[in-house]
Backbone as CSV, one residue per row, in Angstrom:
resi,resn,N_x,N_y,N_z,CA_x,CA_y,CA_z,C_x,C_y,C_z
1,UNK,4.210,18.260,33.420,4.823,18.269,32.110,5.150,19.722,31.752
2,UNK,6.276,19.812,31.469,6.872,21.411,30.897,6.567,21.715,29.775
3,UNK,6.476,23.141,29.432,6.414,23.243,27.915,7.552,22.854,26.798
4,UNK,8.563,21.871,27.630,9.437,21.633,26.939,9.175,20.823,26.095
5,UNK,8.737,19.802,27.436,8.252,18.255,26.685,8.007,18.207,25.543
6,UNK,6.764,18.718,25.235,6.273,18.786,24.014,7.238,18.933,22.554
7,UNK,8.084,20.022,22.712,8.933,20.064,21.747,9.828,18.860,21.882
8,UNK,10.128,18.286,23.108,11.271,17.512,22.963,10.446,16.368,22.149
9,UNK,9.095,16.208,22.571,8.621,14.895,21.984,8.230,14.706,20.628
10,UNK,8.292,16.367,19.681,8.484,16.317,18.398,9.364,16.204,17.541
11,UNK,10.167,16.251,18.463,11.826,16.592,17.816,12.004,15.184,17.765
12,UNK,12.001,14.747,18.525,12.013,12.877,18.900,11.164,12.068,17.470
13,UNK,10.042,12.567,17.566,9.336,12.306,16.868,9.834,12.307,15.176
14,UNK,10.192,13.604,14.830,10.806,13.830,13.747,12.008,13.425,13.150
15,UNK,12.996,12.594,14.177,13.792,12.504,14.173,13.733,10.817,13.503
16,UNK,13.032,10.212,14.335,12.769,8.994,14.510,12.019,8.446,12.741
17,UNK,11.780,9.477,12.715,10.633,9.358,10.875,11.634,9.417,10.132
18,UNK,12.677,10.697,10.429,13.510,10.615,9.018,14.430,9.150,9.306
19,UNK,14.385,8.491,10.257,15.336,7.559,10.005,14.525,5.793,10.225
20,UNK,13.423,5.893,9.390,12.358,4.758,8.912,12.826,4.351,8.694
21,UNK,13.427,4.652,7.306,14.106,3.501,6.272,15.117,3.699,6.008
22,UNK,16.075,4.273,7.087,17.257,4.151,6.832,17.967,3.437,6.907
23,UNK,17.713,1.962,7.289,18.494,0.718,7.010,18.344,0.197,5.659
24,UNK,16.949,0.572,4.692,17.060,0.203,3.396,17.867,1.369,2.648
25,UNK,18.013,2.400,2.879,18.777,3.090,2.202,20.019,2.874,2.413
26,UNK,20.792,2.356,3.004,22.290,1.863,3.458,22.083,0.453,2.452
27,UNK,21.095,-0.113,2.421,21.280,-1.689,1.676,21.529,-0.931,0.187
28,UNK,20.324,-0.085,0.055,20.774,0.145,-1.641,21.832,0.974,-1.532
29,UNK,22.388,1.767,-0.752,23.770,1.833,-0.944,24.671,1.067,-1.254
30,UNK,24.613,0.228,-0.477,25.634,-0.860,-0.950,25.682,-1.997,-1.685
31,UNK,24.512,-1.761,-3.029,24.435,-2.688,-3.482,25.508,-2.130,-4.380
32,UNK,26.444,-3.357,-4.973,27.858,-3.186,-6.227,27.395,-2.722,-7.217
33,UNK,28.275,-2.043,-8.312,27.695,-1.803,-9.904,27.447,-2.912,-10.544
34,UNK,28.092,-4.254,-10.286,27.884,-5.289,-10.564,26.310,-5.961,-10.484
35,UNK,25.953,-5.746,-9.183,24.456,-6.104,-8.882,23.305,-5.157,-9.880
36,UNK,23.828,-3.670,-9.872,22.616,-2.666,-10.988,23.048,-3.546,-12.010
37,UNK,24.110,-3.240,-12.565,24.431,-3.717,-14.197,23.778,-5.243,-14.167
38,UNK,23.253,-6.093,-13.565,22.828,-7.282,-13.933,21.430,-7.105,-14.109
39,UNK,21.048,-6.113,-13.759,19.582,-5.680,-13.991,19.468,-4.827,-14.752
40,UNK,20.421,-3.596,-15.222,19.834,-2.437,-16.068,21.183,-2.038,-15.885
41,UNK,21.556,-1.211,-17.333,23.078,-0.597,-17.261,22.613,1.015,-16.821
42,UNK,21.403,1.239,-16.696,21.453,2.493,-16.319,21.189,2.947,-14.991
43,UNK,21.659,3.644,-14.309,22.164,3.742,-13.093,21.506,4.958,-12.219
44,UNK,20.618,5.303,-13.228,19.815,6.282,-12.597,18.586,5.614,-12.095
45,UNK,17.853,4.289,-12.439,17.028,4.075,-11.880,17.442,3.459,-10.845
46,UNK,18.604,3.259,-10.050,19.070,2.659,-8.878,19.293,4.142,-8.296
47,UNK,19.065,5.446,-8.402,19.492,7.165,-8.193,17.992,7.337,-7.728
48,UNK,17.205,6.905,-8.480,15.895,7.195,-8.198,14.723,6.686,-6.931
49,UNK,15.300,4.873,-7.247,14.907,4.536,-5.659,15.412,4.684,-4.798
50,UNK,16.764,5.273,-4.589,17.286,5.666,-3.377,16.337,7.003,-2.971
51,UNK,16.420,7.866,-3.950,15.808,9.300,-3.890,13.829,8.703,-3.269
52,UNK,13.316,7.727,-3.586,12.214,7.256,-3.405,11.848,6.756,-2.050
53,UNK,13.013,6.388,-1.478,13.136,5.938,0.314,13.463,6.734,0.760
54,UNK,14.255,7.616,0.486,14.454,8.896,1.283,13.566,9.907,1.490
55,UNK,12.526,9.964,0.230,11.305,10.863,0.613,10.325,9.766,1.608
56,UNK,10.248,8.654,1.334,9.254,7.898,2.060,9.821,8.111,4.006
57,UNK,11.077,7.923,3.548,11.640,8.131,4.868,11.270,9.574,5.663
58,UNK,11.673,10.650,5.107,11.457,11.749,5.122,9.992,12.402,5.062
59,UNK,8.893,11.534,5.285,7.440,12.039,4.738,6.859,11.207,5.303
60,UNK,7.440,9.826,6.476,7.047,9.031,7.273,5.697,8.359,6.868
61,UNK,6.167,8.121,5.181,5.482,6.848,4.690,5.349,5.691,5.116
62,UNK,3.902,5.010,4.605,3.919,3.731,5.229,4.810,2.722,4.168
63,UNK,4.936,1.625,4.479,5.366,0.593,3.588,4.268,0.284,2.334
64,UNK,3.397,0.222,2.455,2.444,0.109,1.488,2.668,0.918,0.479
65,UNK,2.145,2.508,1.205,2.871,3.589,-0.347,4.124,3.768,-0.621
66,UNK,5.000,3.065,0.231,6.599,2.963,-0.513,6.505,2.322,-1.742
67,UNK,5.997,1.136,-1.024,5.979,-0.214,-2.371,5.348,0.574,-3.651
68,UNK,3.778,1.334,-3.312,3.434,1.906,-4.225,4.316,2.976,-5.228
69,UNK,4.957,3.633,-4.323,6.161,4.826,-4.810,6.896,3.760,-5.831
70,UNK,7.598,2.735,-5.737,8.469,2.153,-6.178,7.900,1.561,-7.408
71,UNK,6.756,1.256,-7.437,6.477,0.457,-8.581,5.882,1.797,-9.320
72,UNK,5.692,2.470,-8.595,5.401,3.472,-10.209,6.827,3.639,-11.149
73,UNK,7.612,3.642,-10.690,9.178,4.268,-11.260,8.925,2.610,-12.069
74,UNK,8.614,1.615,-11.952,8.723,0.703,-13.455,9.406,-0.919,-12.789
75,UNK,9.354,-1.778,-13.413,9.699,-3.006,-13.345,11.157,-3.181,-13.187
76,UNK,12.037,-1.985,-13.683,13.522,-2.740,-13.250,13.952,-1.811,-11.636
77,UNK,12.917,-0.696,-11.704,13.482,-0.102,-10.212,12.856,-1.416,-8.927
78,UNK,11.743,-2.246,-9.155,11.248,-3.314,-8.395,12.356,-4.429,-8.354
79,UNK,13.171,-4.386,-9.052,13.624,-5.560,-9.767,14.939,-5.018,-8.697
80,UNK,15.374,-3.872,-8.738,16.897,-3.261,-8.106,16.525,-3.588,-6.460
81,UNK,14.725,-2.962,-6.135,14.433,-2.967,-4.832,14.118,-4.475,-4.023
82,UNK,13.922,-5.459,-4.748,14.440,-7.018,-4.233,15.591,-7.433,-4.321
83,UNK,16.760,-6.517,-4.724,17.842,-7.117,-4.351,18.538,-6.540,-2.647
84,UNK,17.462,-6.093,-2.222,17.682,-5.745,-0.934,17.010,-6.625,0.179
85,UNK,17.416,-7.212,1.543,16.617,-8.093,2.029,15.361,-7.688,2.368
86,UNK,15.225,-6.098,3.077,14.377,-5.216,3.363,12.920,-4.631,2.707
87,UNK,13.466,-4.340,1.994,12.535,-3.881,0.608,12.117,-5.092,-0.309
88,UNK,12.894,-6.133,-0.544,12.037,-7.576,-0.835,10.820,-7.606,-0.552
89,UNK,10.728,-7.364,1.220,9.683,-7.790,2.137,8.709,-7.257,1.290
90,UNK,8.502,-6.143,0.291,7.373,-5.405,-0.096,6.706,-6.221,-0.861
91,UNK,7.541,-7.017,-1.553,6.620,-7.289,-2.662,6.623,-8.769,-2.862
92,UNK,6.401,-9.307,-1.338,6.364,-10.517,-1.432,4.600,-10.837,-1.370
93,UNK,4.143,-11.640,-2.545,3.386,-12.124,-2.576,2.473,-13.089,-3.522
């Protein structure tokens, strides 16, 4: 094993973390203004859970303290994060 490896296998590593949840961040991308506005006309708490998966993503959170991350921000950012198929999964129970 080279002293490369190692770096290559962090880089890999790092790489692979920032892009956790990057299939839920593409869903709340694309959720319509239509879909926020049926939940809340304000549009920053749909600004905020994006900003909330991207650190989880970025900080190679588990799902557990995502869910946790998310429900601190309040009942309509939970409410924005089940309209995703992904992030549903959290708070099924």
């Amino acid at each position: 094993m080279s002293r490369f490896d190692n770096l290559f296998n962090e880089a890999d590593g790092a790489f692979n973390a920032n892009e956790k949840y990057q299939q839920e961040i593409e869903q709340l991308k694309g959720l319509s203004p239509e879909d926020i506005a049926a939940i809340t006309p304000n549009t920053e708490d749909h600004t905020a859970l994006i900003k909330v998966v991207k650190q989880a993503s970025e900080e190679n959170l588990s799902k557990a303290q995502l869910a946790a991350n998310i429900r601190q921000l309040g009942a309509v950012v939970v409410k924005i994060a089940k309209k995703t198929p992904l992030l549903s999964e959290l708070f099924q129970s």
